[in-house]
C-alpha positions as CSV (number, residue, x, y, z in Angstrom):
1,X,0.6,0.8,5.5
2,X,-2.8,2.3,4.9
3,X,-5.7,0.4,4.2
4,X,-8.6,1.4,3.0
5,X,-11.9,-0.1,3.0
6,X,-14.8,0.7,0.4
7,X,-18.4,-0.5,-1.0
8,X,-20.6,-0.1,-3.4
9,X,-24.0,-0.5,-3.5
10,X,-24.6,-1.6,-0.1
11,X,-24.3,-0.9,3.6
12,X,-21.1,-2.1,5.4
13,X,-21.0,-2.3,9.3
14,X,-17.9,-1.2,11.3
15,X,-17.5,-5.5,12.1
16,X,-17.0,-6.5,8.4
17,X,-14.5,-3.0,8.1
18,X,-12.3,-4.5,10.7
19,X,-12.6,-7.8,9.7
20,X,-11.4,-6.4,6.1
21,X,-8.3,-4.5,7.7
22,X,-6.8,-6.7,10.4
23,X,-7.2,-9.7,7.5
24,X,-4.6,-7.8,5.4
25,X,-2.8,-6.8,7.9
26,X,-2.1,-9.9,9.2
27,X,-1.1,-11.2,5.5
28,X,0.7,-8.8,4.3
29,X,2.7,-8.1,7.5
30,X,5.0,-11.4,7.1
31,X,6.3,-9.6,3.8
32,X,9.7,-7.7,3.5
33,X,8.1,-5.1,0.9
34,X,7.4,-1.8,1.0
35,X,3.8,-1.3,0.7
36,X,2.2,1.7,0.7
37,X,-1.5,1.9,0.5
38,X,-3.9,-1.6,0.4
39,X,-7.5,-0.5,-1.2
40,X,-10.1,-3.1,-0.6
41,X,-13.7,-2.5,-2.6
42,X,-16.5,-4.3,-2.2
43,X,-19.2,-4.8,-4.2
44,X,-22.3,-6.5,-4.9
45,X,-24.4,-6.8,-7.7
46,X,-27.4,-9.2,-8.0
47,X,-26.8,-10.7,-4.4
48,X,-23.7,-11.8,-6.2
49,X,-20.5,-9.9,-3.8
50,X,-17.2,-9.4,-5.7
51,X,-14.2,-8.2,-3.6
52,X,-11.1,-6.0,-5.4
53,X,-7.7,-5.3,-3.9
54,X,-5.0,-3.0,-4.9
55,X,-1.9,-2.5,-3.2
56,X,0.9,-0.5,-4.0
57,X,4.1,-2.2,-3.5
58,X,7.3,-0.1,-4.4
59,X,8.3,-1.7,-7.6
60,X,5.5,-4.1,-8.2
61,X,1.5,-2.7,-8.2
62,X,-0.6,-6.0,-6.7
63,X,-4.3,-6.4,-8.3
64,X,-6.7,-9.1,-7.0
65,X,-10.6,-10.0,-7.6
66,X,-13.0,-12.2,-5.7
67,X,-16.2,-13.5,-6.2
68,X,-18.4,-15.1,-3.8
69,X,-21.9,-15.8,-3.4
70,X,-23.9,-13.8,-0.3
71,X,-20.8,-13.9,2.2
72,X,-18.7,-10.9,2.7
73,X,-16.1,-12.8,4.8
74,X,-15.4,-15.2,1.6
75,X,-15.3,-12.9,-0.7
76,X,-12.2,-11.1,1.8
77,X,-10.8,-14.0,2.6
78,X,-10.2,-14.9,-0.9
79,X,-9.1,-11.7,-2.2
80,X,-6.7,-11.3,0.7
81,X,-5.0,-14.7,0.2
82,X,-4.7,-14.5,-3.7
83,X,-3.0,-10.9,-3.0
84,X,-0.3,-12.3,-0.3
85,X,0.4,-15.4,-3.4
86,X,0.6,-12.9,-5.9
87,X,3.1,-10.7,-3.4
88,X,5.2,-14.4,-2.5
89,X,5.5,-15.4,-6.0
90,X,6.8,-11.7,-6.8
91,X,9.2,-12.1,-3.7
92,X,10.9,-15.7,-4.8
93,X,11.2,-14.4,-8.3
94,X,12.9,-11.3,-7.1
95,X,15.0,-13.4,-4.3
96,X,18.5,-15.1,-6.1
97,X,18.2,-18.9,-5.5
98,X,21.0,-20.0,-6.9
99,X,23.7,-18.0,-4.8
100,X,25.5,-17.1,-8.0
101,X,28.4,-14.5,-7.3
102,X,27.9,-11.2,-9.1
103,X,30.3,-10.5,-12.2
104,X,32.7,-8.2,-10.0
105,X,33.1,-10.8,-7.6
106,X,34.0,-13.6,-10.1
107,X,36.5,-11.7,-11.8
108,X,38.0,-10.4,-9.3
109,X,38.7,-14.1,-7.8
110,X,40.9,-14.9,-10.6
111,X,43.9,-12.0,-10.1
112,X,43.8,-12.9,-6.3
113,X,44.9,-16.2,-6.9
114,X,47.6,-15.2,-10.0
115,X,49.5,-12.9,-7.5
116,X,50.2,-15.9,-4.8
């Protein structure tokens, strides 16, 4: 997975990069999914810092914004945890709950039992 970290219209120190990284790696790592590439953007306009993430998961692009007011670490933490709900709700819909057998299975119970 690659991640990459990037602002606009300020000055990030190496601390907040890592912080931005090992926060989605640590949420998205729990996930089965294949994803690709994570793109974190930060930005801040009128003391007011807004956070974007993109990630790229095979069949399912994941978008998330944040908005919080003069913290950087917020504004992460936010983005990141709205991403990894967006990526859970996309993995329950995608998992079957209800155990159902597939139509090749079902009818193929039904000659089994008319032969014995």
């Amino acid at each position: 997975m690659d991640i990459t970290v990037s602002v606009r219209h300020f000055e990030l120190d190496n601390e907040v990069r890592e912080y931005a990284v090992k926060a989605a790696e640590d949420a998205f790592s729990e996930f089965r999914l294949r994803i690709s590439s994570v793109n974190i953007v930060l930005d801040m306009q009128r003391n007011t810092i807004t956070a974007h993430l993109d990630a790229a998961v095979k069949d399912h692009p994941v978008t998330a914004a944040s908005q919080a007011f003069d913290n950087v670490y917020k504004a992460i933490d936010e983005v990141v945890a709205k991403a990894s709900a967006q990526m859970r709700r996309y993995l329950d819909k995608k998992q079957d709950h209800k155990h159902t057998p597939s139509i090749g299975a079902a009818t193929a119970q039904p000659e089994t039992e008319a032969e014995s």
